[in-house]
N, C-alpha and C positions, 0 to 999 in steps of 0.2 A: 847635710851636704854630702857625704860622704857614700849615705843609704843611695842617694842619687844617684853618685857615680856606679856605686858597684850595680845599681838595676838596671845600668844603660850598657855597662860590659857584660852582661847575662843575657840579656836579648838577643834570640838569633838572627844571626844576619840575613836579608832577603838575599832570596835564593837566585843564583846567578842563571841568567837569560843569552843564552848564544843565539849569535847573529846564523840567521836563514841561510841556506846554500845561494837564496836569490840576494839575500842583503851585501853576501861576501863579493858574491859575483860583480854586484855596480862597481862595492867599493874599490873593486881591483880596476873597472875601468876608467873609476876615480881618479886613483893613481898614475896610472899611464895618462890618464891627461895632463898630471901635475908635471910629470917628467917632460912629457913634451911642450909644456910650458918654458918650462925651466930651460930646456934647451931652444929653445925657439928666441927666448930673453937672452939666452947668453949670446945666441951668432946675430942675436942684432945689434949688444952693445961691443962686441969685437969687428963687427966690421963693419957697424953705422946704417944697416939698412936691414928690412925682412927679408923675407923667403917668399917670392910668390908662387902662385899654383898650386899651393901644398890644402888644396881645401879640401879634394878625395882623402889626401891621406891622416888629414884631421878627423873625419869622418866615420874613419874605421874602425877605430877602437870602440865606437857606440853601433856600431854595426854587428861587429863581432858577440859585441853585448846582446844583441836584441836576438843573433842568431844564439847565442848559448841560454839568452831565458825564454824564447821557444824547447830548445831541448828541455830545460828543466822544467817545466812545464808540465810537459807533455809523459816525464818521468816520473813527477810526482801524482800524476794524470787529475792536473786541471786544464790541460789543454783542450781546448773544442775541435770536432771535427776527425781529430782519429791521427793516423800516422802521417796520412798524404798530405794535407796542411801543415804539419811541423817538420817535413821533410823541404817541401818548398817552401817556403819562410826562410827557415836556417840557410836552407841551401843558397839562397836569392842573395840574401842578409852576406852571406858568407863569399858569394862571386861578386856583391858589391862592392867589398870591404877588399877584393882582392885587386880587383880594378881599380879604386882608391888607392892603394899602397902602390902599384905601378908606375899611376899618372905622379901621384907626388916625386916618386925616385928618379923620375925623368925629369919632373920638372926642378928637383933640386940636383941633379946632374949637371943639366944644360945651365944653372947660376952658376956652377963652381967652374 
């Protein structure tokens, strides 16, 4: 019994695997959705009702996303088509996501 234990604490441990620059990148806009969950749950149980129009600014955080795995991409050069596609992509991706955070701020303005 004992031969056991010690052959299984002698065994090297498998070797640790880090998360991709592209895995980090979702996870982070994983997160900013959870936050904005969380806050979206709490101003509806304090004041009984949602937020409407906020769907641009829902939107943007997966936008931002798509625009920065364009750039990575295109960095670690599996992007197709060269610079001028990951220029407008990102760029498109990113005046989207800019225009989504406007319309939301207006339209959570004009509820408060």
């Amino acid at each position: 019994m004992e031969d056991k234990d010690l052959e299984q604490q002698t065994q090297p441990a498998e070797p640790v695997k880090y998360a991709t620059p592209m895995q980090r990148l979702w996870a982070w806009v994983g997160v900013v959705y959870m936050v904005i969950l969380v806050l979206l749950s709490t101003y509806a149980l304090s004041h009984g009702a949602y937020l409407r129009g906020i769907g641009g600014m829902m939107l943007s955080p997966a936008l931002c996303g798509l625009g920065a795995s364009t750039i990575l991409r295109y960095r670690q050069g599996k992007g197709r088509g060269g610079l001028l596609p990951c220029v407008a992509i990102a760029g498109a991706a990113f005046l989207l996501a800019l225009a989504g955070l406007i319309k939301g701020v207006c339209a959570i303005w004009v509820q408060l």
